[in-house]
N, C-alpha and C positions, 0 to 999 in steps of 0.2 A: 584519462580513465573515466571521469564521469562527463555525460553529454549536455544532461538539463536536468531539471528536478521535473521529473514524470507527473506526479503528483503528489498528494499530500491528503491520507488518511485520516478521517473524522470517525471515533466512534459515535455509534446515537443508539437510543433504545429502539428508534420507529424512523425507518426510512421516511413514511408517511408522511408523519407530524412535522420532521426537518426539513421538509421541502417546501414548507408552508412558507422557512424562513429564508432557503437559499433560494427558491425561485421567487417567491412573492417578494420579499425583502428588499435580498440583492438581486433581483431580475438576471441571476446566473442559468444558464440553457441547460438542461436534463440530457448529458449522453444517451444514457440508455441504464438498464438496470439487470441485473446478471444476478443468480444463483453462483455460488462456489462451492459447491460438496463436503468437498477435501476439507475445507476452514468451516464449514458450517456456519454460513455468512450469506446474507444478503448486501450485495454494492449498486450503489448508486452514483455514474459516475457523470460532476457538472463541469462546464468551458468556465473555467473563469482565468482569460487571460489568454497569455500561453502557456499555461498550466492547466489541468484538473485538480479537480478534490475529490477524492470517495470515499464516498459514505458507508458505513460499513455495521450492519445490525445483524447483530447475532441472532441464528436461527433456533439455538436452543439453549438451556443456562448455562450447559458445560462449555461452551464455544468460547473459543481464544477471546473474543469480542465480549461475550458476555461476562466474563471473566475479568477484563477490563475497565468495564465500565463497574463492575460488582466492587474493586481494590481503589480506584481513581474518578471513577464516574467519566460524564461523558466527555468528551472534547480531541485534540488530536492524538493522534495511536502512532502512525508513524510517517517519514515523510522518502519517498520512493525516487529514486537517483537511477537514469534513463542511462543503460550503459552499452557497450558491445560487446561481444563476446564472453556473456558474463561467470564459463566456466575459466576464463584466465584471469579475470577480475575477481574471484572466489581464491582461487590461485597466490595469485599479489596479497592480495590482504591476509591470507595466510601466514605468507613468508612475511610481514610484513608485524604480526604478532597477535593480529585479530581474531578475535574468538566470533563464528560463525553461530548462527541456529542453526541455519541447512549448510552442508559444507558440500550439499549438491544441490542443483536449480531442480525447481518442482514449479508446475505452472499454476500460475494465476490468474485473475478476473483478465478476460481479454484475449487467452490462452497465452499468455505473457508468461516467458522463463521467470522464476524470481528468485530471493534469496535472500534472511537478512541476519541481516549482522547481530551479534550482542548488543544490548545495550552498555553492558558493566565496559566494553571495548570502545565505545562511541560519546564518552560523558553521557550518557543516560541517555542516549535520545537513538529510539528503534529507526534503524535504515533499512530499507529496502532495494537491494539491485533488483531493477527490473528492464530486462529485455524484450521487447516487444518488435511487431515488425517495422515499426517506425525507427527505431535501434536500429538495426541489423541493417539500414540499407548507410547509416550514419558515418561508419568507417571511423 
């Protein structure tokens, strides 16, 4: 069911200022940096490993992010599980007894399918199925 851990969302106030600490710091490499509409999100997505992390600042107060950071402040939000076919993996975990956010995939940073789960379903920790093309060729 699950491929790899895709990555692993950090929220931050300032994409900016956190870079100071994941590039200068950890000398981790800057993918690239993407607008998301839909979340009202700025991402910033770094190589560290065979994984990413992104970074994720909210573009205005109401924003899932900002929102986040406003209840818990800053640090990880959630952590994204590289799947295939993720409207049968939505599926599964249905029957399965898991309570969904989206109980259908909507695209995210990357134009990646995604989808995440509850947390009250997960022991408190926000998952993320995310389908990307790197997925889809995984089988």
């Amino acid at each position: 069911m699950i491929q790899d851990i895709n990555h692993i969302g950090i929220a931050v106030k300032s994409i900016e200022d956190s870079l100071l600490f994941y590039q200068g710091v950890l000398g981790l490499k800057l993918e690239g940096l993407e607008v998301v509409e839909s979340q009202q999100v700025k991402v910033a997505f770094l190589l560290a490993g065979n994984t990413r992390l992104e970074l994720l600042e909210g573009m205005i107060e109401t924003s899932p992010i900002s929102r986040f950071i406003d209840k818990k402040g800053e640090g990880i939000h959630h952590i994204a599980l590289g799947v295939h076919r993720i409207e049968d993996r939505i599926a599964e975990l249905h029957t399965k007894g898991i309570q969904m956010i989206d109980n259908q995939p909507r695209i995210g940073a990357h134009g990646a399918s995604i989808a995440f789960m509850h947390p009250k379903s997960a022991g408190g920790v926000l998952y993320e199925l995310c389908e990307g093309e790197d997925e889809e060729d995984k089988g």
